[in-house]
C-alpha positions in Angstrom: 0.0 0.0 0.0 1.2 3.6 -0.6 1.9 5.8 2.2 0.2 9.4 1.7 4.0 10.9 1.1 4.2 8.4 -1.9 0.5 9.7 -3.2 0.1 10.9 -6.7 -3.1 12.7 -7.5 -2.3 11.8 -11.5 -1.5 8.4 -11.0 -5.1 8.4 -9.3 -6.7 10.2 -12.5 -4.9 7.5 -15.0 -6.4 5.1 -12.5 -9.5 6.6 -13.1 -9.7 6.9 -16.4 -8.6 3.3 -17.1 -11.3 2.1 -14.6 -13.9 3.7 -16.8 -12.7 2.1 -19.8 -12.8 -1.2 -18.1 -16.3 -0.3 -17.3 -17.5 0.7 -20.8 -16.3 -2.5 -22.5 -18.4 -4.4 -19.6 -21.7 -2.3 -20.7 -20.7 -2.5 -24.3 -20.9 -6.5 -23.8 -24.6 -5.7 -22.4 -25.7 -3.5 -25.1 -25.0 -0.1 -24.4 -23.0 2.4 -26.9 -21.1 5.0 -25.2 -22.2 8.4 -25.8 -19.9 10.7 -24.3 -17.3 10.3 -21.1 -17.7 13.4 -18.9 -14.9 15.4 -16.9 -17.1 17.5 -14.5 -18.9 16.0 -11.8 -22.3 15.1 -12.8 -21.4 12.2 -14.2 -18.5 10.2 -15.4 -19.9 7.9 -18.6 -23.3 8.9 -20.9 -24.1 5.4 -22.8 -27.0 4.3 -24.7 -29.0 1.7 -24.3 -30.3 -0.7 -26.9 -33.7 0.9 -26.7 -31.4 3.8 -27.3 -32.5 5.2 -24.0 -29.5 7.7 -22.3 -28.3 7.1 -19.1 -25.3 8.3 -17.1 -23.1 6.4 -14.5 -20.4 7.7 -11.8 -17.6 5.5 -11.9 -15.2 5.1 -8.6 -12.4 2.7 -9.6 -10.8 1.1 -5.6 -7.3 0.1 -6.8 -6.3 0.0 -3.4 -8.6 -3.3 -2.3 -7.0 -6.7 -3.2 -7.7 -9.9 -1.4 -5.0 -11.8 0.4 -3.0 -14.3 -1.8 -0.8 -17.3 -1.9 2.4 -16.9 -3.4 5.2 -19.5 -4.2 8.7 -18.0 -3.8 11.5 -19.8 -3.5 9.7 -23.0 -3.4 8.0 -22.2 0.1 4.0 -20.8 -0.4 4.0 -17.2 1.1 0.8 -15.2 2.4 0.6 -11.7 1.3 -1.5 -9.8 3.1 -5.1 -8.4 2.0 -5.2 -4.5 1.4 -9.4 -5.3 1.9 -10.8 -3.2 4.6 -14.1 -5.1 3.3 -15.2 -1.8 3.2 -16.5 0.5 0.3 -15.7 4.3 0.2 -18.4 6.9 -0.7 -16.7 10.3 -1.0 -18.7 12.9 0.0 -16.4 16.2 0.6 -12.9 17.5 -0.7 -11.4 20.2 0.1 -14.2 22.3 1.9 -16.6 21.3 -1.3 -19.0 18.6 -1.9 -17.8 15.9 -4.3 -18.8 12.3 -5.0 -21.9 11.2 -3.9 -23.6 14.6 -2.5 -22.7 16.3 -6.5 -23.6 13.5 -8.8 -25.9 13.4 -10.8 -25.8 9.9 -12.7 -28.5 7.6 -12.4 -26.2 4.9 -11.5 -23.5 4.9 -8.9 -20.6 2.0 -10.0 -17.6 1.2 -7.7 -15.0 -0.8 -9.8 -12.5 -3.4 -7.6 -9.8 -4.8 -10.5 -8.5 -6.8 -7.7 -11.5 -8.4 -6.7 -12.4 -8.5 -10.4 -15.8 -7.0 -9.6 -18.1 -4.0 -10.2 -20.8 -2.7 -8.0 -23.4 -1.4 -9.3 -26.4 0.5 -7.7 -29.2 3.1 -8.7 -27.9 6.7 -7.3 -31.2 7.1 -5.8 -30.9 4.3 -3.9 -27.4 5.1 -2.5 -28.1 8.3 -1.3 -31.5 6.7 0.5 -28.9 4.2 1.7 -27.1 6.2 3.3 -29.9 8.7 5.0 -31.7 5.7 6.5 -27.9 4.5 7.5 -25.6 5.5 10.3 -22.5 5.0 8.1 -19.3 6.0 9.7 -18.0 9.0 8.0 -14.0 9.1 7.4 -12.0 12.4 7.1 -8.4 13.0 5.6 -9.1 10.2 3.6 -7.2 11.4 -0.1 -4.6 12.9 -0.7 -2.2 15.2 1.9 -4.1 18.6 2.1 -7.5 17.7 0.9 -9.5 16.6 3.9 -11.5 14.1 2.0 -14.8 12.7 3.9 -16.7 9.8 3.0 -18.9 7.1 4.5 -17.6 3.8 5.0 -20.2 0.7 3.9 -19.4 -2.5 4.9 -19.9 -4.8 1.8 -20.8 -8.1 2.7 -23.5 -6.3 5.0 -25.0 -4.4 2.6 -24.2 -6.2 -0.6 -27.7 -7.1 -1.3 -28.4 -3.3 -2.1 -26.1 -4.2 -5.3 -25.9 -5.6 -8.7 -22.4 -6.9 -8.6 -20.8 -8.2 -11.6 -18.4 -10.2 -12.4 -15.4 -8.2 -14.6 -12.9 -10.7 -16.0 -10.4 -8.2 -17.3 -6.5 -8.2 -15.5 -5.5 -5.3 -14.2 -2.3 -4.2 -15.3 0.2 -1.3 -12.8 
């Protein structure tokens, strides 16, 4: 895991970035036709439907969760540890402004783990009402150095059922 003196803000954006492009070939294999990527925050993707029917999609791509593995070095199996609080991250504040959740206005809220090799999806709608009906604990200082990000913490195995999760099959490459 980096430590916040090793953070790189561009490193996060080409994480980003790349996440999304994961994320359109996944909805592209379901029918949808990208429309337009977006660089404000309403909404990260625009696709179309096959009914041809718009609809938008933030996209939060969590390199930083990885399971625990087995790894043979040397002949002897080594356990590397697991980076997975089990936790998902829903930003809600950066630097003194509202960002993530409490800005966006995509119908669908999508939280991509290449490490876990899945997506989670979930209406926006039902997120935010989520959330309100939830005391979720709310982190601070959680980007980078400076930027006082807050965001709610939600357990995933408790609240998975609130989710579509897919399966995304493609490796993820540093």
């Amino acid at each position: 895991m980096k430590s916040k003196e090793d953070y790189n803000f561009n490193t996060d954006i080409k994480d980003g970035e790349k996440g999304e492009a994961i994320i359109i070939d996944f909805l592209k294999t379901h029918g949808f036709k990208l429309k337009n990527d977006n660089k404000d925050n309403k909404y990260d993707l625009k696709m179309l439907n096959n009914k041809g029917i718009e609809t938008t999609f933030e996209i939060k791509t969590d390199i930083y969760c990885y399971p625990e593995t087995l790894r043979e070095i040397n002949g002897r199996t080594i356990r590397l540890s697991a980076n997975d609080t089990g936790n998902m991250f829903i930003e809600k504040e950066c630097r003194g402004k509202l960002s993530g959740i409490s800005v966006t206005k995509a119908k669908w809220f999508v939280t991509y783990y290449p490490h876990l090799h899945q997506a989670w999806f979930i209406k926006t709608d039902k997120l935010k009402k989520l959330i309100e009906d939830n005391d979720f604990y709310i982190t601070e200082n959680s980007g980078d150095i400076g930027s006082n990000t807050k965001g709610y913490l939600i357990n995933r195995e408790k609240y998975k059922k609130y989710f579509k999760i897919q399966k995304i099959n493609t490796k993820w490459e540093n």
